[in-house]
MDAnalysis code that builds the backbone (N, CA, C; Angstrom):
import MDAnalysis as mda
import numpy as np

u = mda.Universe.empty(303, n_residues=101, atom_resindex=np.repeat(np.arange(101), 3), trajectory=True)
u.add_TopologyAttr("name", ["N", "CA", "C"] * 101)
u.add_TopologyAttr("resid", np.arange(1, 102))
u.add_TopologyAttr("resname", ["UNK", "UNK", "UNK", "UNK", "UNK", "UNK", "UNK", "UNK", "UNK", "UNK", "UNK", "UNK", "UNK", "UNK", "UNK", "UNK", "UNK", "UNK", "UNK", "UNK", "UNK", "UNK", "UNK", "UNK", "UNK", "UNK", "UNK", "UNK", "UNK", "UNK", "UNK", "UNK", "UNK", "UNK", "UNK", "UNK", "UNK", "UNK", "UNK", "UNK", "UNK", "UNK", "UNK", "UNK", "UNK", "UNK", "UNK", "UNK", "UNK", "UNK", "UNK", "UNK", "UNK", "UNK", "UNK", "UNK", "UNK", "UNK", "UNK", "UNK", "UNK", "UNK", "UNK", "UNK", "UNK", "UNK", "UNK", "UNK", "UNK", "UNK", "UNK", "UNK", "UNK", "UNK", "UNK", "UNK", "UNK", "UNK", "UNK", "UNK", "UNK", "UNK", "UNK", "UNK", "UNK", "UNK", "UNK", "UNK", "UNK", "UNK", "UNK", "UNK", "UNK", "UNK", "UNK", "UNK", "UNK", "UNK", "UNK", "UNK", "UNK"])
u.atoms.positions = np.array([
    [72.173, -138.648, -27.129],
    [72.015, -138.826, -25.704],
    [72.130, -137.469, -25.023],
    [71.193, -137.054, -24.192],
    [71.381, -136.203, -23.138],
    [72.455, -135.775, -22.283],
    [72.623, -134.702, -22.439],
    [74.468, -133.951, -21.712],
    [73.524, -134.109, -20.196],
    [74.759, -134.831, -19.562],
    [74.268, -135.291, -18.361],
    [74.284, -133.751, -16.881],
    [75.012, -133.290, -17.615],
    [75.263, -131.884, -16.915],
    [73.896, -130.465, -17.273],
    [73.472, -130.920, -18.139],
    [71.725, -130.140, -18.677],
    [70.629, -130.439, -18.060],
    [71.156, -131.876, -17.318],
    [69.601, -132.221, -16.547],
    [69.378, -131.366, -15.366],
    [67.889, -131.045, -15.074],
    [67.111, -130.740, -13.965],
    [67.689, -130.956, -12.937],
    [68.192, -130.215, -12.112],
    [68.551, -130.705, -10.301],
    [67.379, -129.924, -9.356],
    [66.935, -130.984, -8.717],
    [65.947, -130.722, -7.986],
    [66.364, -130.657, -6.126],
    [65.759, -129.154, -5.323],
    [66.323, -129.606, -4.210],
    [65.390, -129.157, -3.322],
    [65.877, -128.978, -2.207],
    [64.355, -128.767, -1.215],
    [63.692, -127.569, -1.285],
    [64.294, -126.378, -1.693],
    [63.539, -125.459, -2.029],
    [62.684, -125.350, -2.943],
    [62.544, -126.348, -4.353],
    [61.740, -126.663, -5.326],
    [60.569, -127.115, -4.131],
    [60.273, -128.066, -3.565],
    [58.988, -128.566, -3.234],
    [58.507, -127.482, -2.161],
    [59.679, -126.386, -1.478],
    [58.462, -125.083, -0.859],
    [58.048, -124.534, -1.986],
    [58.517, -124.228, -3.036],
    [57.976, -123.041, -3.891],
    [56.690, -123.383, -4.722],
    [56.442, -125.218, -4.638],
    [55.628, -125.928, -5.240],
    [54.180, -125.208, -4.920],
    [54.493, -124.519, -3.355],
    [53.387, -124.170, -2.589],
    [52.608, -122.955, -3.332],
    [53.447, -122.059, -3.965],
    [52.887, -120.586, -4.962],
    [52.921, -121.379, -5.891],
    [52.579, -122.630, -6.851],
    [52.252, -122.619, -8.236],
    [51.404, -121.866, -8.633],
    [50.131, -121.983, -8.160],
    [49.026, -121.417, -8.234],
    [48.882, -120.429, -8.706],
    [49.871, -119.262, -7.262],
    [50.359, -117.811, -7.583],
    [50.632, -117.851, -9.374],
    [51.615, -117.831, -8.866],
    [52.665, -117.476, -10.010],
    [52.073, -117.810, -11.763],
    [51.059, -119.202, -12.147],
    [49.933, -119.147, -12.792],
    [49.497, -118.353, -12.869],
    [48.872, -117.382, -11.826],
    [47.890, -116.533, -11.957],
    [48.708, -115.514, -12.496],
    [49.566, -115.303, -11.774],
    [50.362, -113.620, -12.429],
    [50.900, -114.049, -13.379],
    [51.439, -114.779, -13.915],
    [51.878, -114.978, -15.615],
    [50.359, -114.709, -16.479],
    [49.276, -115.431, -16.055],
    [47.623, -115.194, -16.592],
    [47.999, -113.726, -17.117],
    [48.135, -113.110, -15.792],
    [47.630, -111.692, -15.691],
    [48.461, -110.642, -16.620],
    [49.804, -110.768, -16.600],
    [50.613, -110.458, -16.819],
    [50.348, -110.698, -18.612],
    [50.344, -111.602, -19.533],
    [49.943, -112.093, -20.452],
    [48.847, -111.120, -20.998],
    [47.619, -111.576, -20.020],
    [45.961, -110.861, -20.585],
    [46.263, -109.317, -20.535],
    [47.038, -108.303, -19.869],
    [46.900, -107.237, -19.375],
    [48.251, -106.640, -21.127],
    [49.392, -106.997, -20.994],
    [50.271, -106.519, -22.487],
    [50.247, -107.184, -23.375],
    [49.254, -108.431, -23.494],
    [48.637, -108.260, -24.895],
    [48.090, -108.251, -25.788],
    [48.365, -106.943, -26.810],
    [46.802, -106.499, -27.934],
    [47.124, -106.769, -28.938],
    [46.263, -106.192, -29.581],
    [46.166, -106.470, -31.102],
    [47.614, -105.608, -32.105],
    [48.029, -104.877, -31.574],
    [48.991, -104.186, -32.370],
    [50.524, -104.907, -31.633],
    [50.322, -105.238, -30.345],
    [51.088, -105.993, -29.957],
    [51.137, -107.379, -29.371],
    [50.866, -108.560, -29.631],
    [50.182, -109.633, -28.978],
    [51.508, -110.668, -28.857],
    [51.165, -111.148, -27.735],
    [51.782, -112.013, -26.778],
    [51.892, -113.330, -27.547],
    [52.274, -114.414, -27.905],
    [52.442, -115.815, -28.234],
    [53.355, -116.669, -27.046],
    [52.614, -117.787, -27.274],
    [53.071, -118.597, -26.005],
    [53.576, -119.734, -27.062],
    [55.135, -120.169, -27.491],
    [55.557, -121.327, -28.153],
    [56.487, -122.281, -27.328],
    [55.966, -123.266, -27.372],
    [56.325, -124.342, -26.908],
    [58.023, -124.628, -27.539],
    [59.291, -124.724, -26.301],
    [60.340, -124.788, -27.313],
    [60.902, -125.808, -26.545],
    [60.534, -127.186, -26.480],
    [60.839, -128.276, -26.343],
    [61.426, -128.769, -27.805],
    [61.004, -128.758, -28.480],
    [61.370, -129.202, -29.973],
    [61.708, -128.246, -30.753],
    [62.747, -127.823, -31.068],
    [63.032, -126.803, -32.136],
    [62.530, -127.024, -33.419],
    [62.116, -128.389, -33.940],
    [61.638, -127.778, -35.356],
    [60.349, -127.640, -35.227],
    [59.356, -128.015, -33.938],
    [57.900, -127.288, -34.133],
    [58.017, -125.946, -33.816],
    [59.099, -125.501, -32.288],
    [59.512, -124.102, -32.129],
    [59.489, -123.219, -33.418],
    [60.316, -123.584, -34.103],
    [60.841, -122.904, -35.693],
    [59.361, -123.019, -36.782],
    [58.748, -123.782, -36.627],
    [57.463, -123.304, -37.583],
    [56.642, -122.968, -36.821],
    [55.936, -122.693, -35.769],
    [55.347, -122.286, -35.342],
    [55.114, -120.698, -35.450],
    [56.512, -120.005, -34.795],
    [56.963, -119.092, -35.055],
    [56.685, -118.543, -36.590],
    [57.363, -119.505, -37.539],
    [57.328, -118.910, -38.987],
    [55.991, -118.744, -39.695],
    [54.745, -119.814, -39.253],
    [53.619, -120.006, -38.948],
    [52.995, -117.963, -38.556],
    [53.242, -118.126, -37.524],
    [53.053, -116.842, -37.165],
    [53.431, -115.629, -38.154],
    [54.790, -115.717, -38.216],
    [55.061, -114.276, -39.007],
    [54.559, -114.673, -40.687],
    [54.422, -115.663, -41.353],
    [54.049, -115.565, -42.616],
    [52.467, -114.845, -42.265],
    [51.481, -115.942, -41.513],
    [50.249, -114.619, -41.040],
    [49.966, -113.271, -40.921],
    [51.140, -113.011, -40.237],
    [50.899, -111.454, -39.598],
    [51.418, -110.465, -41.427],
    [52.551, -111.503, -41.661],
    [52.434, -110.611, -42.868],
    [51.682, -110.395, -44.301],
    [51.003, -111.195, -44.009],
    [49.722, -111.338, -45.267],
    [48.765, -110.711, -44.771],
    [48.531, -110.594, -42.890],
    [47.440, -109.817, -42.692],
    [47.935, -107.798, -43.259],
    [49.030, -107.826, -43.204],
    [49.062, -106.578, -43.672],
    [49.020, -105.775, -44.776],
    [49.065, -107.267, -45.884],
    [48.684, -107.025, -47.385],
    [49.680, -105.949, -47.542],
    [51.052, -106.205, -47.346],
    [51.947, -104.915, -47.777],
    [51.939, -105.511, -49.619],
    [52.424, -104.322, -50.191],
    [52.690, -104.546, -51.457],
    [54.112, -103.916, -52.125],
    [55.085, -104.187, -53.061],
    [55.754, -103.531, -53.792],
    [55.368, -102.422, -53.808],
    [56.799, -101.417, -54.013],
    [56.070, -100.117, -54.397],
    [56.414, -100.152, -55.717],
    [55.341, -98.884, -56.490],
    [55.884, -99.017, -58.009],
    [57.236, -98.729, -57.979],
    [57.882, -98.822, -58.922],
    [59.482, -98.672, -59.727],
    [59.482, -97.363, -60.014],
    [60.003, -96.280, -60.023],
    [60.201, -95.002, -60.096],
    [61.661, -94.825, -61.315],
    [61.605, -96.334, -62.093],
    [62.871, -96.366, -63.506],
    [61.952, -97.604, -64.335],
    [62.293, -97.039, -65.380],
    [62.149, -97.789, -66.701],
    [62.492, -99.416, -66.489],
    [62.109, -100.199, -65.437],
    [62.620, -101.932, -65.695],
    [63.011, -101.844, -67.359],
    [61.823, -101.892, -68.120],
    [62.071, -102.398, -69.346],
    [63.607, -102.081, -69.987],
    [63.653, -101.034, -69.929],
    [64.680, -100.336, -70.757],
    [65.949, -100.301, -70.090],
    [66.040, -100.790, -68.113],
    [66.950, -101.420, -67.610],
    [67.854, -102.752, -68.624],
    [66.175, -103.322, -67.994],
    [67.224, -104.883, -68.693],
    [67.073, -104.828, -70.002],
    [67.074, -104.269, -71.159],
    [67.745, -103.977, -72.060],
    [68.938, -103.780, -72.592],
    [69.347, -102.678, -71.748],
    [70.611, -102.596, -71.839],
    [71.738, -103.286, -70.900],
    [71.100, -103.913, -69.682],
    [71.895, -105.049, -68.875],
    [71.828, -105.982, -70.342],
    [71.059, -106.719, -70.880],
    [71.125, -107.956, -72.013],
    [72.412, -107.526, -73.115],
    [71.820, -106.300, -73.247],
    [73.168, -105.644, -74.854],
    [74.506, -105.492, -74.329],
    [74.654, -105.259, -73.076],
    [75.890, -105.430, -72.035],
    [76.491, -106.439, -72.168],
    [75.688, -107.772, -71.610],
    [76.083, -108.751, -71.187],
    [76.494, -109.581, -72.853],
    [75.484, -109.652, -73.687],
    [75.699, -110.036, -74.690],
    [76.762, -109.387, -75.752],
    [77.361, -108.184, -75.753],
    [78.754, -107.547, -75.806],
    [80.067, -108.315, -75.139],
    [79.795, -108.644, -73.837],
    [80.507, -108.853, -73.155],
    [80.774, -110.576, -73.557],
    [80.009, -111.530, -74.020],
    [79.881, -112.633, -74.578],
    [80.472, -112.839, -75.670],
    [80.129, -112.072, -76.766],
    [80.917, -111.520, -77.810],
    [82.414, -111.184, -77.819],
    [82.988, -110.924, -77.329],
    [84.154, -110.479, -76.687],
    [85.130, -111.653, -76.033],
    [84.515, -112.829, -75.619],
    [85.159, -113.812, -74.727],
    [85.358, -114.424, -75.779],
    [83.816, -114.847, -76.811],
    [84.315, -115.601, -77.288],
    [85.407, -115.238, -78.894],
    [85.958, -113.936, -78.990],
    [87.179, -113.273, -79.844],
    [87.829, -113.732, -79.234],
    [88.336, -113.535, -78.379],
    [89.887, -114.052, -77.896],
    [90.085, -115.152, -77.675],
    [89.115, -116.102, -77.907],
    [89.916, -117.554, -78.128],
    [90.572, -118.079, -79.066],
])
């Protein structure tokens, strides 16, 4: 149920200001079309519902990051010969637990 203290209070100054909707449409338009581009672009998400809010959004950034085709960089160490010796480590270390029982 709705926190009764979250609801909307409406008073007479709401129905003058009703009078600039129009305005204020327009300059959000403007405001919108004018900052934003392609390196920086504007999204308009609806956050009435947080779990369409929340994919929408995620929606978005999984896109933007596939449009950038980033990749791993190579490894600048031996992986192989890492976990090698992490395995002969660990398997030492296995060895060992199970002596002292």
């Amino acid at each position: 149920m709705d926190d009764p203290a979250r609801q909307w209070k409406i008073s007479d100054s709401d129905y003058k200001e009703r009078e600039y909707w129009d305005d204020y449409l327009k300059a959000f338009e403007e405001v919108l079309t004018k900052t934003s581009t392609d390196g920086a672009p504007w999204f308009i998400i609806p956050s009435d519902h947080k779990w369409f809010r929340d994919l929408a959004i995620s929606q978005i950034i999984v896109r933007e990051m596939q449009d950038m085709d980033m990749q791993l960089p190579k490894p600048t160490v031996n992986l192989d010969e890492i976990r090698r010796e992490y395995h002969q480590s660990q398997d030492g270390e296995n060895a060992g637990r199970r002596k002292k029982r």
